[in-house]
C-alpha positions as CSV (number, residue, x, y, z in Angstrom):
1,X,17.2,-55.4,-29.5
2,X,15.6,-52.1,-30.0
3,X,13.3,-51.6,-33.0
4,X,13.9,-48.3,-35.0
5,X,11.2,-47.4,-37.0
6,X,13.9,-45.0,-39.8
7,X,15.5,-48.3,-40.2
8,X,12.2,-49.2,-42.5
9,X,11.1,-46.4,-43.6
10,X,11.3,-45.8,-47.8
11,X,12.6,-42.3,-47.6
12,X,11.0,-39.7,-49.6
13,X,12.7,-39.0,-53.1
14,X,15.1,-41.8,-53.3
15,X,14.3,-44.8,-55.3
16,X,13.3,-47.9,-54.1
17,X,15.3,-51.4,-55.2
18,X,13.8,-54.2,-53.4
19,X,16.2,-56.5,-54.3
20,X,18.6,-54.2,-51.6
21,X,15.7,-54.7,-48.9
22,X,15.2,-57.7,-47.0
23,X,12.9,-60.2,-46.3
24,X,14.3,-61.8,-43.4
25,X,16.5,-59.8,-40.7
26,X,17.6,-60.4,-36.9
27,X,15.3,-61.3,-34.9
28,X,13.7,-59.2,-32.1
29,X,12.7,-61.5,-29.4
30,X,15.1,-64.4,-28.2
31,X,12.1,-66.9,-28.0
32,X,8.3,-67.3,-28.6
33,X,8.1,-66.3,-24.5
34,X,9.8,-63.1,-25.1
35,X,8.0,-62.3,-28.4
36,X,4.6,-63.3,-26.7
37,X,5.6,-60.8,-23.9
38,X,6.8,-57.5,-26.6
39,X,3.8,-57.9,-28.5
40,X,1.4,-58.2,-25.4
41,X,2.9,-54.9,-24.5
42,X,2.9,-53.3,-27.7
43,X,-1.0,-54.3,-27.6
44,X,-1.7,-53.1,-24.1
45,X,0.3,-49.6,-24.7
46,X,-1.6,-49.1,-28.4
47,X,-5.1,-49.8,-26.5
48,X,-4.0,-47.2,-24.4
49,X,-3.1,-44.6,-27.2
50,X,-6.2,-45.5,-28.6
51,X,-8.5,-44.2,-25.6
52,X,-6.5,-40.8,-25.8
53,X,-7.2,-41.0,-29.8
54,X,-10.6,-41.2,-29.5
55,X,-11.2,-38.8,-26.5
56,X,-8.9,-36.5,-28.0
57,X,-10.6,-36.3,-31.7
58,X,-8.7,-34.2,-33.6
59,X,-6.9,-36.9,-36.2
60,X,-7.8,-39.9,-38.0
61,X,-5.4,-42.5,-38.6
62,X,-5.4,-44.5,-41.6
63,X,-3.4,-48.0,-42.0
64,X,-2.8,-49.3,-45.5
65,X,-1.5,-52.9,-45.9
66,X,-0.2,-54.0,-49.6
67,X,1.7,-57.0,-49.8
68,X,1.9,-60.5,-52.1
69,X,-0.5,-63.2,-51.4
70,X,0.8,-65.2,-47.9
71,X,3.1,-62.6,-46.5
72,X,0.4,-62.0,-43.4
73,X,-1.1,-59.0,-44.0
74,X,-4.7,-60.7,-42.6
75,X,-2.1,-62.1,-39.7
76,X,-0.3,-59.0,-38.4
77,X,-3.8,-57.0,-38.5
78,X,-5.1,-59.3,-36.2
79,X,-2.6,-59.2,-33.9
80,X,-1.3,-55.9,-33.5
81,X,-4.5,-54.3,-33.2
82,X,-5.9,-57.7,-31.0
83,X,-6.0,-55.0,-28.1
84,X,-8.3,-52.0,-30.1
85,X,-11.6,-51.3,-29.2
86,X,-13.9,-52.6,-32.1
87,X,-15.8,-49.2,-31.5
88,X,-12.6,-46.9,-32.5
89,X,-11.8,-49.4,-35.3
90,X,-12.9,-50.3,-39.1
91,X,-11.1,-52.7,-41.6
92,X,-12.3,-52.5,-45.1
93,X,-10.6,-55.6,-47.5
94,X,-10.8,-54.5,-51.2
95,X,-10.7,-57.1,-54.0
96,X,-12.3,-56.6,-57.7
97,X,-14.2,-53.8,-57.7
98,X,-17.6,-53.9,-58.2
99,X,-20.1,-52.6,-61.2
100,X,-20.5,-49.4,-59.5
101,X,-17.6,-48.8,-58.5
102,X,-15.9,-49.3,-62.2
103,X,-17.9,-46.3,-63.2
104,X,-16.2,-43.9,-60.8
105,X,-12.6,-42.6,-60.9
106,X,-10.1,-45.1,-59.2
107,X,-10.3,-43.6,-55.6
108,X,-13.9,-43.6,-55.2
109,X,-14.5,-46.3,-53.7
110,X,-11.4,-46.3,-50.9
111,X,-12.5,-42.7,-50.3
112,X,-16.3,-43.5,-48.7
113,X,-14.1,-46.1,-46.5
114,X,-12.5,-43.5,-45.2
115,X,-12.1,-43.4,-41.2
116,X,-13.7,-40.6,-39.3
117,X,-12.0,-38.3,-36.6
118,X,-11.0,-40.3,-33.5
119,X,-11.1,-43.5,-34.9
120,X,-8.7,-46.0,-37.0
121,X,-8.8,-47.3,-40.3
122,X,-7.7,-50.2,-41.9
123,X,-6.8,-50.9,-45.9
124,X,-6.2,-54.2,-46.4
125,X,-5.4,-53.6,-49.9
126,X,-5.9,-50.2,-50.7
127,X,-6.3,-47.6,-53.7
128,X,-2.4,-48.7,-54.4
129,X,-4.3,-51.8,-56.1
130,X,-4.5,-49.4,-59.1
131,X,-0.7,-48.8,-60.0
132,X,-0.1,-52.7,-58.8
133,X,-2.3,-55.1,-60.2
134,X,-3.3,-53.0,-62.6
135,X,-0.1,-52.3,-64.2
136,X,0.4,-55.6,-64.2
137,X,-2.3,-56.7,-65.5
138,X,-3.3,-53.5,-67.8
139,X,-6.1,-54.9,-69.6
140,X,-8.0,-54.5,-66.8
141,X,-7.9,-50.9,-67.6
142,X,-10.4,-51.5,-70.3
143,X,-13.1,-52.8,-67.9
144,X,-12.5,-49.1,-66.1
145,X,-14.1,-47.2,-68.9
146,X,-11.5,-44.6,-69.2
147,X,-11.0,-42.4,-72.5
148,X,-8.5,-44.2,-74.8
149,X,-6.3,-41.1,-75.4
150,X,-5.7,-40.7,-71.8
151,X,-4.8,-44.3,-71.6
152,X,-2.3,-44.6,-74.2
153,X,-0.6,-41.3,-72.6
154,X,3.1,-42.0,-71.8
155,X,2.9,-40.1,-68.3
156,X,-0.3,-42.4,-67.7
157,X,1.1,-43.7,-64.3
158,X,2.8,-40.8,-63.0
159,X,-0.4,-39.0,-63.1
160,X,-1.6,-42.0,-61.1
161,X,1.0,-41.4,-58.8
162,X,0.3,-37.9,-58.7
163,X,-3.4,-38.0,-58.1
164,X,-2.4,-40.1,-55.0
165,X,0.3,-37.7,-53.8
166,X,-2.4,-34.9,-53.5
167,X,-5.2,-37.3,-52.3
168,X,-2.6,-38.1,-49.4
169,X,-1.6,-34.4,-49.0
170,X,-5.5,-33.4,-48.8
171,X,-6.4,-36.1,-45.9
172,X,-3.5,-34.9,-44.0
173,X,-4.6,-31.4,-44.1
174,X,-7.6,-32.3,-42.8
175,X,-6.2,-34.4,-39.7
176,X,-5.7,-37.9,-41.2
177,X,-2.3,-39.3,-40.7
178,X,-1.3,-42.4,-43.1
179,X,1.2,-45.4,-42.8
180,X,1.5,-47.3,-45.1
181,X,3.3,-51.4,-44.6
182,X,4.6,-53.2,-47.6
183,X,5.0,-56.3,-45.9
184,X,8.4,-57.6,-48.1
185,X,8.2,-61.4,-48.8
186,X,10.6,-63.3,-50.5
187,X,9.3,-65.7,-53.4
188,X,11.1,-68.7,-51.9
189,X,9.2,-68.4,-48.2
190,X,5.7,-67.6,-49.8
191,X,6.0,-71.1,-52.1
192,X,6.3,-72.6,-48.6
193,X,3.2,-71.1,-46.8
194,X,1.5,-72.0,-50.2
195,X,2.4,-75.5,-49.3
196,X,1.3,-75.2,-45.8
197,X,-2.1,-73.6,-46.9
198,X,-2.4,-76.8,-49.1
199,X,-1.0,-79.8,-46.3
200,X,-3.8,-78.3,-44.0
201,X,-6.8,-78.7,-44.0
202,X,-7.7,-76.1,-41.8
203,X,-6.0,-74.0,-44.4
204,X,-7.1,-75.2,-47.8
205,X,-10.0,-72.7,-47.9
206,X,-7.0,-69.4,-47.8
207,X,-5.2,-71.1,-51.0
208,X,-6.7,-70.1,-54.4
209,X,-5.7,-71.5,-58.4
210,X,-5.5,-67.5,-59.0
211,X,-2.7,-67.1,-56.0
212,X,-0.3,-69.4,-58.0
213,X,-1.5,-67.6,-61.5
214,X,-0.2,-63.9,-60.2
215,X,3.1,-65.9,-58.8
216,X,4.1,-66.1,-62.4
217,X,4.5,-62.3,-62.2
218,X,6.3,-62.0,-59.4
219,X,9.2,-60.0,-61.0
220,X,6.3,-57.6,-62.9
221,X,5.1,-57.0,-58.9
222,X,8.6,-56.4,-57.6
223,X,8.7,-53.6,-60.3
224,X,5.2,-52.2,-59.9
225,X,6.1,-52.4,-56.1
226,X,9.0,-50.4,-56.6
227,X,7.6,-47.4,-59.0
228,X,4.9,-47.3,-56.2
229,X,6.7,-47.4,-53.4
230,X,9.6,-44.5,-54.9
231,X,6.6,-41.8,-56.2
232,X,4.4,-42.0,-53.2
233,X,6.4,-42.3,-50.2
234,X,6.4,-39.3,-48.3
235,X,7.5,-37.9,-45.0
236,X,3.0,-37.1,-44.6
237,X,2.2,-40.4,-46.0
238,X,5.0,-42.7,-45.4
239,X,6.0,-46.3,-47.0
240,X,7.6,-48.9,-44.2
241,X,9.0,-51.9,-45.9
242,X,8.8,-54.8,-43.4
243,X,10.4,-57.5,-43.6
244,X,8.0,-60.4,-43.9
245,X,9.9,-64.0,-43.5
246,X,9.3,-64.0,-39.8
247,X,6.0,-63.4,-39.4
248,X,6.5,-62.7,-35.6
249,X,9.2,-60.0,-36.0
250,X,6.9,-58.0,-39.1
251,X,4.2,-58.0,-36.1
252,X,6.5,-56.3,-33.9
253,X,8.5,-53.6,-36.4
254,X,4.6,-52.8,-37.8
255,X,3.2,-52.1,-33.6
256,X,6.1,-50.4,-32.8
257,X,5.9,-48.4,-36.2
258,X,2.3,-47.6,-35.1
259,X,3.5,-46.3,-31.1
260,X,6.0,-44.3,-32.5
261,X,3.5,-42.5,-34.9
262,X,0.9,-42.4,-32.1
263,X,3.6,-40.8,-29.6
264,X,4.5,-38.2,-31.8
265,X,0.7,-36.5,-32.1
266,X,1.2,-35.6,-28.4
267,X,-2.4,-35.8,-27.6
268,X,-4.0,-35.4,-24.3
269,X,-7.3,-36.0,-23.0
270,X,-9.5,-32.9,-23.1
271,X,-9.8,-30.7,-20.7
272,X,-12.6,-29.6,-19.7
273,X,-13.8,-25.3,-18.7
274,X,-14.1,-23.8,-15.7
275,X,-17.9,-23.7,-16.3
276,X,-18.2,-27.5,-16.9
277,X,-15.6,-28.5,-14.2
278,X,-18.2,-26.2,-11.9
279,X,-21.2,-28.4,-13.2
280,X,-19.3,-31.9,-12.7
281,X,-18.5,-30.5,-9.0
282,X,-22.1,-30.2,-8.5
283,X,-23.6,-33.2,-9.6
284,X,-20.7,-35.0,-7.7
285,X,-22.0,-33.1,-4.6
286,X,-26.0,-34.3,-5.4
287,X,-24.5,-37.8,-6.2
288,X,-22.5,-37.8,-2.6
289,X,-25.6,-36.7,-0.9
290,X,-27.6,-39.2,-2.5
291,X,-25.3,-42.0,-1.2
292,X,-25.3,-40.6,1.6
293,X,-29.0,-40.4,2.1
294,X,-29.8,-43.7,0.7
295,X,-26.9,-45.3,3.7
């Protein structure tokens, strides 16, 4: 049952029908041991990467995670990177922007979240918000400020796409590498974790009126999805679509998704000069002596 990442990913230039995608697949685990056991591992081998990511410090890695409400983006965050250091990690959530934030261009306020060199970054929700929800909902386009005639424009979303095709293209040239998860639910399976969030009580607090509003658009989302997905998914910045029914098997297809992209920066620890490894060799020598002395 070997994962392979191609298998997801929503190659560059071809369009995107969801409807051809699924939700629910094979699993990858014949039980809840073996599962426990393949994600422990994926955990233990990304905390390892990690340490070499930091130390090595030459790329940043960004994460961006866009899904419809319930399909366990919050979930699969939590558990694949359970085994990265807090230090060498930052998740940002984005809802309604703020005052400020309406008064800058749509990728200001993703941009300042951005992850430094070395370390991780997380989007749950991401600059994509702006060629999702709001081209679903485009009156919101009105609380954005922007000039009428550039509104009404017929290429008004393309140019959205584009202006995220060369944000992407300008991170990578400067050492950030980007995956992107849509984490593919099916309408019927996120009605039943609504119902779950509802029967307990431990979950009541996750379900929200405004959840079961956007549901109504469901068909408007698989289409905004879709244009999204197709304009901006490239082989520097790529889409996966993961299946998102089985909660379990998204967590493994997104970890092993991340090892393979890890893997391929071939990084290595630094190594260190002649003139430092001659410095190290001498305080080890004063340390040994000290030891020594104080025995």
């Amino acid at each position: 049952m070997h994962i392979n990442s191609k298998d997801f990913y929503a190659r560059e230039g071809k369009e995107i029908d969801l409807k051809k995608w699924p939700t629910l697949i094979s699993p990858f685990y014949k039980s809840n041991e073996e599962y426990q056991k393949r994600i422990e591992g994926h955990v233990l081998r990304l905390s390892s990467f990690q340490d070499v990511f930091y130390a090595y410090n030459r790329y940043s890695l960004l994460l961006i995670f866009q899904a419809m409400d319930a399909a366990g983006k919050d979930s699969s965050i939590k558990h694949v990177m359970s085994g990265i250091n807090p230090q060498g990690c930052q998740v940002f959530s984005f809802k309604h922007p703020s005052a400020q934030e309406l008064e800058h261009d749509f990728l200001w306020r993703t941009t300042k979240c951005l992850p430094e060199r070395g370390r991780i970054g997380i989007f749950n929700r991401s600059y994509y918000e702006e060629v999702l929800v709001v081209r679903v909902h485009p009156e919101i386009l009105k609380a954005q400020g922007i000039p009428s005639e550039l509104v009404v424009k017929r290429d008004f979303w393309q140019e959205r796409y584009h202006s995220i095709c060369e944000f992407e293209k300008h991170m990578y040239r400067n050492g950030t590498r980007i995956i992107k998860f849509f984490l593919h639910l099916s309408r019927e399976e996120q009605r039943k974790r609504f119902l779950k969030r509802i029967d307990d009580p431990a979950k009541n607090w996750k379900f929200s009126p405004y959840d079961l509003h956007e549901r109504k658009y469901w068909k408007d989302y698989m289409k905004a999805y879709e244009n999204a997905i197709s304009a901006t998914s490239r082989r520097i910045a790529p889409w996966y679509i993961v299946p998102a029914d089985d909660k379990e098997n998204a967590r493994l297809i997104i970890s092993h998704i991340l090892l393979d992209t890890l893997e391929s920066l071939q990084m290595s620890y630094p190594k260190l000069d002649a003139k430092r490894q001659e410095a190290l060799e001498s305080i080890r020598k004063l340390l040994t002596s000290k030891t020594k002395e104080n025995t």
